[in-house]
N, C-alpha and C positions, 0 to 999 in steps of 0.2 A: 458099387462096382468093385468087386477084389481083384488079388493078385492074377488071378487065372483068366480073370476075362481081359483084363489089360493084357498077357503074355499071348493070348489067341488074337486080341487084335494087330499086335506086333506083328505076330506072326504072319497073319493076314495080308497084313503091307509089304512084307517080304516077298510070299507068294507073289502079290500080284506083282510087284517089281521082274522078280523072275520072270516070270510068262510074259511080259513086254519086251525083255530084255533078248529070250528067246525068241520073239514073232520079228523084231526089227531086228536081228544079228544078220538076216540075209543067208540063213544057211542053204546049201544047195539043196536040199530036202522039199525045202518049202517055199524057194524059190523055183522051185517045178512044178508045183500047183498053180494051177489056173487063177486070178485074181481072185475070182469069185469063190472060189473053195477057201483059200486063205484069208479073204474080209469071213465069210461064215466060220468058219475054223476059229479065228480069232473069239468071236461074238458068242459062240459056243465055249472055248475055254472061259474065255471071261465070267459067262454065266456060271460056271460049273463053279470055280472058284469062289465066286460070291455064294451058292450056295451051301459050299462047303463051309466057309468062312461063317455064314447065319448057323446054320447048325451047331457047329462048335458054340458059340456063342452062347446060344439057346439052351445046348448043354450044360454050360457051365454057370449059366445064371439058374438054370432050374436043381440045380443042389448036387452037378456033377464035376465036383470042379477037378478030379484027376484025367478029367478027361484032356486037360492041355499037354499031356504025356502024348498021347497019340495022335493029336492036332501037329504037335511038334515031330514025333515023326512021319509024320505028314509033308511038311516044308522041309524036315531033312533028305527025305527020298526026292521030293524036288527040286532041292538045293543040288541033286548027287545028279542028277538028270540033267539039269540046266547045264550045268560043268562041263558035265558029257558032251553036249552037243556043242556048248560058246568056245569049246576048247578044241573044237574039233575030230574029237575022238570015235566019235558016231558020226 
């Protein structure tokens, strides 16, 4: 395991911190979805995330390993998102 796979699974953790942090903030947004939209919404980010998260991975064990550059601004634009909404701004 190198440097880059360890820094995409970081990263990984982060993401998914993020996306919880955003589904239980209560924002008005997604507090107007009907239960059942927001449990599937949820089940759906989450999938999407782990998938992104395997890829990365995949990439970077199969002899990609700059690809943790774009993996990372991956979680920086979601880091800039999250903010956005936990912070009220959106």
């Amino acid at each position: 395991m190198g440097l880059a796979t360890l820094a995409i699974f970081v990263l990984g953790v982060i993401n998914f911190a993020l996306d919880r942090a955003v589904f239980e903030s209560g924002h008005p947004l997604l507090a107007r979805l009907p239960y059942a939209s927001r449990a599937i919404g949820h089940r759906v980010a989450l999938l999407t995330e782990f998938a992104a998260l395997v890829f990365a991975l995949l990439l970077t064990v199969r002899g990609w390993p700059h690809f943790v550059w774009a993996y990372a601004g991956y979680t920086a634009f979601s880091a800039a998102a999250a903010w956005l909404i936990l912070s009220g701004r959106v």
